[in-house]
C-alpha positions in Angstrom: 29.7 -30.7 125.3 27.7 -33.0 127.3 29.1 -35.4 129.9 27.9 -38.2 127.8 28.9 -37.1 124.8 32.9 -36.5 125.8 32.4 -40.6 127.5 30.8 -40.9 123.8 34.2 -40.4 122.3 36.9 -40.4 125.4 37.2 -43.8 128.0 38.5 -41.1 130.4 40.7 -37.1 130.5 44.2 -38.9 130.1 42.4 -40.4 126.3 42.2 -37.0 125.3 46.1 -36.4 125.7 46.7 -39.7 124.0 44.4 -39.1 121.1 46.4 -35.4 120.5 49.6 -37.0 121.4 48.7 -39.7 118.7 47.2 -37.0 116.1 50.3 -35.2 116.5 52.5 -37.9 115.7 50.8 -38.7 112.5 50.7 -35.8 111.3 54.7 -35.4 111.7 54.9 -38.8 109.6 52.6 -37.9 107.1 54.4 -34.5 106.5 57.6 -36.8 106.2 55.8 -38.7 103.3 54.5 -36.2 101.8 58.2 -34.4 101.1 59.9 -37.0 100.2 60.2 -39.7 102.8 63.5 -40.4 103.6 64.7 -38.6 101.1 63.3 -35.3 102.1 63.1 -32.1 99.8 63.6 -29.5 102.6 62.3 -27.2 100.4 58.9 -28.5 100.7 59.5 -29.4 104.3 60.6 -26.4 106.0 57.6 -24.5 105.3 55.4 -26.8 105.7 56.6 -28.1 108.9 56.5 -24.6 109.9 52.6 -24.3 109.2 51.9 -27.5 110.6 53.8 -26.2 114.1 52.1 -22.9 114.0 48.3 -24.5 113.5 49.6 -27.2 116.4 51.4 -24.7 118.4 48.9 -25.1 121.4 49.8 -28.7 121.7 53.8 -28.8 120.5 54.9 -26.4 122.4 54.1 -27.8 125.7 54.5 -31.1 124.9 57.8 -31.2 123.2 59.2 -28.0 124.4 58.6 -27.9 127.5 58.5 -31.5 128.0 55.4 -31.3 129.9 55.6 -35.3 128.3 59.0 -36.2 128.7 58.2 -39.7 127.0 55.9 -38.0 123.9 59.0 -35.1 123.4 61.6 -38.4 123.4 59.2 -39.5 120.7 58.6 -36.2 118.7 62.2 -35.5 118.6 63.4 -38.9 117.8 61.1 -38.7 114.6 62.6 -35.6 113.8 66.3 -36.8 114.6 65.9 -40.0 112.4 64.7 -37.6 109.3 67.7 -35.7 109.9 70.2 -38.1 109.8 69.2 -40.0 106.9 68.8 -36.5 105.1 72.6 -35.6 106.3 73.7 -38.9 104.6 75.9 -39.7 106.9 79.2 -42.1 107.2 81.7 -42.9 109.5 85.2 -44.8 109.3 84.2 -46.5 112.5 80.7 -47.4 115.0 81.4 -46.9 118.5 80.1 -44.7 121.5 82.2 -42.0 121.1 81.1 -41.6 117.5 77.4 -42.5 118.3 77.3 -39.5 120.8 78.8 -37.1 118.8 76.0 -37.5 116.0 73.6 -37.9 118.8 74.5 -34.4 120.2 74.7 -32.9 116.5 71.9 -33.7 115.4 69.6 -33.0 118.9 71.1 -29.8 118.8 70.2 -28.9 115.2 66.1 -30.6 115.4 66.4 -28.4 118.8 67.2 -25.1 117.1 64.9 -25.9 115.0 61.7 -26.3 117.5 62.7 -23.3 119.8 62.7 -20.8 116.5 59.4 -21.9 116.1 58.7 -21.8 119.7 60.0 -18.8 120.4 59.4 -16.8 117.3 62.6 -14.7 117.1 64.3 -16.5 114.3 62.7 -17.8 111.3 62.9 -21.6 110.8 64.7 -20.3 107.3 67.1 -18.5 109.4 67.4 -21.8 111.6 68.2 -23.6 108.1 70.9 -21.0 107.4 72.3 -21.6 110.5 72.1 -25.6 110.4 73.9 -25.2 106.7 76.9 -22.4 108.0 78.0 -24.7 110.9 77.5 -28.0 109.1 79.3 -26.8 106.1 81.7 -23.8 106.7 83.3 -25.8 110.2 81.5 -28.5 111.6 81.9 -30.8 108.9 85.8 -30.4 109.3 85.9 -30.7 112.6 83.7 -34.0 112.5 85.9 -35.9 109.4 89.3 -35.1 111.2 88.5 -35.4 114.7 85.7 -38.2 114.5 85.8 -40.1 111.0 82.1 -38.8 110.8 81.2 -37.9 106.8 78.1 -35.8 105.4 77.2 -36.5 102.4 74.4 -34.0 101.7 75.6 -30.5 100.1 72.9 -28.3 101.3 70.1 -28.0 103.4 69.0 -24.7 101.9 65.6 -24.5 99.8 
């Protein structure tokens, strides 16, 4: 590419990070809308999300993984925390700090095993859904209705 071509196109390097960054980001939201909005069919999600982070692996992984943009990963992961909790349907007997940071730290911990098994490549993101499903449903949802007034509503995450 020609010098004048890329200033064609680009104001300056740092564009070029914001236009992928951007890209990257709509392309999350449109995979959102696509299955389902806010009301999800992980069915359709999971492998799609999965393609979309395998042809984008080049720019996810050290953006959002290795937080080589801590403020663009915030983002990223934000996106995919807010999908989660509104597919998780979740309720709680009371709103405070204590219960905020519980679901905070659930639900990072669940959109984070998610990105590292596609990161990583040793587990499936199917296997990551298994997973999510066992601890939400065989002891985590327990734990988080007796010790925290925190509900699910959702039954299963499984295609």
């Amino acid at each position: 590419m020609h010098r004048s071509t890329f200033y064609y196109h680009f104001k300056n390097v740092d564009s070029i990070l914001e236009s992928i960054k951007d890209t990257q980001m709509d392309l999350l939201k449109r995979l959102f809308d696509s299955t389902g909005g806010r009301n999800v069919d992980f069915s359709k999600f999971i492998p799609e999300f999965q393609e979309l982070f395998a042809e984008n692996e080049r720019y996810l992984v050290p953006l959002v993984i290795e937080y080589g943009d801590r403020d663009f990963s915030i983002r990223y992961r934000t996106c995919l925390e807010d999908m989660m909790f509104e597919h998780l349907k979740i309720s709680f007997d009371r709103h405070d700090d204590r219960t905020a940071g519980v679901l905070a730290i659930v639900i990072s911990g669940m959109v984070d095993m998610f990105l590292l098994s596609l990161a990583t490549h040793t587990v499936t993101l199917e296997d990551s859904n298994i997973l999510s499903h066992g601890m939400i449903n065989v002891g985590l949802r327990t734990v988080l209705r007796e010790n925290f007034g925190i509900h699910i509503g959702f039954t299963t995450m499984l295609p």
